[in-house]
C-alpha positions in Angstrom: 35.7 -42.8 62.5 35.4 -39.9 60.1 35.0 -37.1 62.6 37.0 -38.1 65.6 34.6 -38.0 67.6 34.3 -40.4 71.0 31.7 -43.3 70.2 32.6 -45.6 73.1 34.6 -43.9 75.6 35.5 -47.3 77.5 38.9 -48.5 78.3 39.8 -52.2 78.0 42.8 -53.6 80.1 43.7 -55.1 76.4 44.7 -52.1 75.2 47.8 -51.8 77.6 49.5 -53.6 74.9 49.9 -50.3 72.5 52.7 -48.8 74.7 54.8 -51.7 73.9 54.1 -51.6 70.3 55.1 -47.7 70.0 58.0 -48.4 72.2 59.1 -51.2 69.3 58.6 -48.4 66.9 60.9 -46.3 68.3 57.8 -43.9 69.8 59.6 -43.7 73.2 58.0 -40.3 74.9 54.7 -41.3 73.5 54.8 -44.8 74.8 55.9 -43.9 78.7 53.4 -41.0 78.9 50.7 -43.8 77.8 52.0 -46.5 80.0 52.3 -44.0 82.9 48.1 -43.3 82.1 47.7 -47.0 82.5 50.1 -47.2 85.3 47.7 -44.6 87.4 44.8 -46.8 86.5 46.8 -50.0 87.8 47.4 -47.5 90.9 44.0 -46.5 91.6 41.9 -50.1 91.2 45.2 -52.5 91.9 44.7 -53.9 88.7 43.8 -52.6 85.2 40.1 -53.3 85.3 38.7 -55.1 82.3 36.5 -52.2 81.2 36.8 -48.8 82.6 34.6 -46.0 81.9 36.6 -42.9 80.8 34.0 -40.3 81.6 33.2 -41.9 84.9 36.4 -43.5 85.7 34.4 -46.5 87.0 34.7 -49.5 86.7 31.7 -51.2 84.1 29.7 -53.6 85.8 30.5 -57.3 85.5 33.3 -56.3 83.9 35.7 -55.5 86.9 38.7 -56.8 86.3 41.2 -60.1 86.1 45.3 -59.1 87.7 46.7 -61.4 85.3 47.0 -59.6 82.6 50.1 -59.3 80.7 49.7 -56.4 78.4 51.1 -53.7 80.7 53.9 -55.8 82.4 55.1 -56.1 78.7 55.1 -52.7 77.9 56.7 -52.1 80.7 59.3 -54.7 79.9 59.9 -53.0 76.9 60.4 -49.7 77.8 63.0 -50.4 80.4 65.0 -52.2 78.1 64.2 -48.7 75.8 65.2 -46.5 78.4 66.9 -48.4 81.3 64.6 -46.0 83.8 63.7 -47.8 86.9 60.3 -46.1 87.5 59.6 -49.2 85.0 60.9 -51.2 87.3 58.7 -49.9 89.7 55.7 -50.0 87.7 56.4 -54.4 87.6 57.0 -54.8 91.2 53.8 -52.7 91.8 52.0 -55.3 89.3 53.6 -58.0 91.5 52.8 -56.8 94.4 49.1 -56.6 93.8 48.9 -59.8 92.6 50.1 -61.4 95.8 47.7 -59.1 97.5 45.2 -60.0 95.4 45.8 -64.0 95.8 46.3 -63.6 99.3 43.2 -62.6 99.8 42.0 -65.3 97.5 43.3 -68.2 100.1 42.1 -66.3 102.9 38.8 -66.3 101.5 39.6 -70.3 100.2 40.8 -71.4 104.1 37.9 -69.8 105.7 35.3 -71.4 103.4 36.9 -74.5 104.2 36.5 -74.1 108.1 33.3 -72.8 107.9 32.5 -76.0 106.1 
């Protein structure tokens, strides 16, 4: 803390929050270039994975992820209404989107356990 030096270079799908919170602070260009890091995250695993190695950009083990959270939908939320610019927009249906991949996949999986029963 007093050097600024990295001590746990991890990324937790928690912290998509803070783009929301500068966009309420009137932190606009600093917000979207945040949200857009997240955004490329979101892009690259179809969901913001619950812990993310930064030097790696993997995925920590047993720690992969969960779709449903909130945090970067709200920050997104908030910046449109900041900036009325679509590629928010964007950035929500993409969220959407990968969730009804994601759940699709889940009652595949759930109707062929059930016939393989």
């Amino acid at each position: 803390m007093n050097t600024g030096k990295v001590t746990w270079p991890i990324f937790q799908s928690l912290e998509a929050f803070w783009p929301g919170l500068q966009t309420l602070i009137g932190d606009i260009d600093l917000a979207a270039r945040t949200a857009r890091n997240y955004h490329l995250v979101w892009q690259k695993f179809g969901a913001t994975p619950e812990f993310l190695h930064l030097t790696t950009s993997t995925p920590v083990k047993n720690r992969e992820g969960y779709p449903l959270r909130p945090e970067l939908a709200e920050s997104a939320m908030y910046l449109y209404r900041a900036t009325q610019d679509k590629y928010w927009l964007e950035l929500g249906r993409d969220i959407v989107d990968s969730i009804e991949w994601f759940y699709q996949l889940v009652l595949v999986s759930v109707d062929e356990e059930r016939t393989d029963s």
